[in-house]
C-alpha positions in Angstrom: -22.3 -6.2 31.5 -22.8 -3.3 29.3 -24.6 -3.9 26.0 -23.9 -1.9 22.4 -25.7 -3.3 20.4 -28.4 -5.6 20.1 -29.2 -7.8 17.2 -32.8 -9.2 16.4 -33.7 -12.4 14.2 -36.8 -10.9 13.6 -39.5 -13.5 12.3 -40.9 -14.6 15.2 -39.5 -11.9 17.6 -40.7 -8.6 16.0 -43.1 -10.2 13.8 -44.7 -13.5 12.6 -46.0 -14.6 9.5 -49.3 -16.6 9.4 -47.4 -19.5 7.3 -51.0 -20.0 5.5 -50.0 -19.3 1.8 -53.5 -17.6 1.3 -52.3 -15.9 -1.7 -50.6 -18.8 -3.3 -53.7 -21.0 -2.2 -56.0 -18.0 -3.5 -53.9 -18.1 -6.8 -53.2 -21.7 -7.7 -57.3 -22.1 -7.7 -58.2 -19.5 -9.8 -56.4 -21.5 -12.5 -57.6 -24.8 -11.3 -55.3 -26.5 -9.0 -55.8 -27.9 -5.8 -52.6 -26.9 -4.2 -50.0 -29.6 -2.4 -50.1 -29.9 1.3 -47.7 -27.3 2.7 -45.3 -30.1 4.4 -45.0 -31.6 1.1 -43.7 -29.0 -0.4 -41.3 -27.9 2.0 -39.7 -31.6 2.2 -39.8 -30.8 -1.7 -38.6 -27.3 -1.9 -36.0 -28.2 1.3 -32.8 -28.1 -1.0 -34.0 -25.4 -3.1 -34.6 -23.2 -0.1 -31.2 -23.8 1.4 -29.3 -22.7 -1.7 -31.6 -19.4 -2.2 -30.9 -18.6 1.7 -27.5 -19.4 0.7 -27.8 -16.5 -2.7 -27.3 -19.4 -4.3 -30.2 -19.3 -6.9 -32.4 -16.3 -7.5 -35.3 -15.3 -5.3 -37.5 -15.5 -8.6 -35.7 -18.9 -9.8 -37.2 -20.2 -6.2 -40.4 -19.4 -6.5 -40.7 -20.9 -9.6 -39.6 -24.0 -8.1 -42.5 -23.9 -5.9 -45.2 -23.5 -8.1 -44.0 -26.0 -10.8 -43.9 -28.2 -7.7 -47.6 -27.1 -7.7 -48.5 -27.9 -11.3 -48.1 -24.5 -12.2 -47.2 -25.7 -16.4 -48.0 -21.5 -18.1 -45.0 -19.8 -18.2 -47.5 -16.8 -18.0 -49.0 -17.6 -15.0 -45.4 -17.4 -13.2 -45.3 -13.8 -12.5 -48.7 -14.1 -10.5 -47.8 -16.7 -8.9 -44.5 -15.0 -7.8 -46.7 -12.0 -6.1 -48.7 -14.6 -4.8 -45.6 -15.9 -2.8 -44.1 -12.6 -2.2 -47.7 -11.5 -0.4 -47.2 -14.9 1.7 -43.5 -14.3 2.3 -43.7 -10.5 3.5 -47.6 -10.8 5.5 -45.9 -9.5 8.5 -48.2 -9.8 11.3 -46.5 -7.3 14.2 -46.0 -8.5 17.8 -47.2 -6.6 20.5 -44.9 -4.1 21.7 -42.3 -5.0 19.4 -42.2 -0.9 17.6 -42.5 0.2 21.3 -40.0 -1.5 22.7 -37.1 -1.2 19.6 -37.6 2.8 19.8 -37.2 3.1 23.4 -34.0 1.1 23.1 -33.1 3.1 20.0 -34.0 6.4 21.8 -31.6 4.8 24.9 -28.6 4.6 22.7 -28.7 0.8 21.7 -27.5 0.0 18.5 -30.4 -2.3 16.5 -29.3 -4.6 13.9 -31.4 -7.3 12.1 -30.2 -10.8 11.4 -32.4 -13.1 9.4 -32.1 -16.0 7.3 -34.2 -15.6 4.3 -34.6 -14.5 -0.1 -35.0 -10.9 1.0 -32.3 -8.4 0.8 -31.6 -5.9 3.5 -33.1 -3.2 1.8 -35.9 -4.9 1.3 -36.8 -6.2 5.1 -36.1 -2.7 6.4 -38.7 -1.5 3.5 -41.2 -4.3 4.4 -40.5 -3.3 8.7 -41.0 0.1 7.6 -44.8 -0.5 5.6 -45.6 -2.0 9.1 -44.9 0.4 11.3 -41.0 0.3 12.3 -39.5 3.7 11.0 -36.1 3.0 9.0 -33.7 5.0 11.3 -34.0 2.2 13.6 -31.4 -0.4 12.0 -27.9 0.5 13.0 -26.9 -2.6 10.8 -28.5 -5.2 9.0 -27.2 -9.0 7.3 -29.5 -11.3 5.4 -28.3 -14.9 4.7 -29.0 -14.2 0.9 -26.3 -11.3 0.6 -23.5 -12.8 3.1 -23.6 -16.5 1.5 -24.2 -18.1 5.0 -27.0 -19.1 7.1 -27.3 -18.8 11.0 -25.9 -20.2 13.6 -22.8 -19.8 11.0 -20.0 -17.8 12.2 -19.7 -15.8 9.1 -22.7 -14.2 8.9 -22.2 -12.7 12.7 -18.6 -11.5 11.8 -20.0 -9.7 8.8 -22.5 -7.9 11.2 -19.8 -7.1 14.0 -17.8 -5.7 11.8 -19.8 -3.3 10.7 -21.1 -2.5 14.1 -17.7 -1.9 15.2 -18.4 -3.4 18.1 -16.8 -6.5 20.5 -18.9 -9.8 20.7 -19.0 -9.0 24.4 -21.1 -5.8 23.9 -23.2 -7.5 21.9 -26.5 -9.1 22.7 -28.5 -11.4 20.2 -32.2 -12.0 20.6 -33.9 -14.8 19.1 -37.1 -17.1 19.3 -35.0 -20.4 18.7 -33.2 -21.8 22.1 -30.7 -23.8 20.1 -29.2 -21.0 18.5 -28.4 -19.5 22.2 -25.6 -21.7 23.1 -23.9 -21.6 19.6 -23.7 -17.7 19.6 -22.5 -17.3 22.7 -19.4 -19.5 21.8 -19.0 -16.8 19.8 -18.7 -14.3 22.6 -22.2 -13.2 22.0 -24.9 -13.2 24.4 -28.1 -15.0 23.4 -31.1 -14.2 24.7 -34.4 -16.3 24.3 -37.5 -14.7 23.3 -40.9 -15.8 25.2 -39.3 -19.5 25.0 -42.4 -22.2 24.6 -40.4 -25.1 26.4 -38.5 -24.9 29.5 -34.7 -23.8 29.3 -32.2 -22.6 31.2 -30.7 -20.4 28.6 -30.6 -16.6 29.1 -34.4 -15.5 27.9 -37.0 -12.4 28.2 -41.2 -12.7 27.9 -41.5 -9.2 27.3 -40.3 -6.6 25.0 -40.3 -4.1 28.3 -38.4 -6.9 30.4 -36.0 -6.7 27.3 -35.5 -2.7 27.7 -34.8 -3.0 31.2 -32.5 -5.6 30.9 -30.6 -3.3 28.4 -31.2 0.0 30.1 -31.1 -0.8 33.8 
């Protein structure tokens, strides 16, 4: 089978985050509060998250959600707390190999495309990819949940993407870090691919980003 294009769910793939909150944490004690355990708030924050994935609510609307949740009470302490988030939120810590191995796919013809649920815009992850190392001609196309309405594994989101890319689900390879999503996108046509699964699968997967080029290339 002959691949296009290949789309990335990046967090996790070609980067992870430390998922720490050492800038909220660093914040929320220099004016005096202990900060809620992190599962607490998510359980909290769960709905709130799921609408501004959705571009339901505002990115800015969400964070302020959090650190209420927090006991954040100053309506001018909100904009440092909102850095403090974004810093959290965009502390991209770059896997191995990852710039390597999307150029030499780039430089092989591959069409890239990012697929992410998340508050960011497109604009904005390719900026953020960019600070840390990815140059910006790599993205051939790019959908964030926030700007199509839908989350993945829905089917919207992928249409969107494909039809931009021009492009037939059976060209189309989709790499991701999460082994459910495999099966569902390849009912659309798609072909999944796992990325260094933890558990054992027998879904399509790849350990390396240089097994990943030569499964494209060769």
């Amino acid at each position: 089978m002959v691949f296009r294009v290949l789309l990335v769910e990046p967090e996790d793939v070609l980067y992870t985050l430390p998922n720490n909150y050492t800038y909220l944490q660093a914040f929320l004690e220099s004016i005096g509060i202990n900060p809620r355990h992190q599962r607490t708030v998510e359980r909290a924050m769960k709905a709130a998250q799921f609408d501004v994935f959705h571009g339901r609510i505002r990115r800015t609307d969400y964070y302020d959600a959090i650190l209420r949740f927090h006991g954040v009470t100053n309506a001018n302490d909100l904009p440092a707390g909102r850095e403090a988030l974004w810093g959290d939120r965009t502390n991209f810590q770059v896997t191995i190999g990852a710039i390597a191995g999307m150029e030499a796919l780039h430089k092989a013809g591959i069409h890239l495309g990012l697929v992410l649920n998340t508050e960011h815009s497109g604009e904005e992850l390719i900026e953020l990819l960019a600070q840390n190392g990815f140059p910006r001609n790599l993205w051939a196309v790019i959908a964030t949940s926030c700007e199509i309405g839908q989350i993945i594994p829905d089917p919207t989101i992928f249409e969107a993407i494909l039809k931009v890319a021009n492009c037939p689900p059976k060209q189309v390879m989709f790499l991701t870090r999460k082994i459910s999503i495999v099966p569902l996108v390849s009912q659309l046509g798609i072909q999944g691919v796992a990325f260094r699964p933890t558990e054992a699968t027998t879904v399509p997967r790849v350990f390396s980003f240089g097994e990943l080029v030569d499964l494209l290339t060769t």
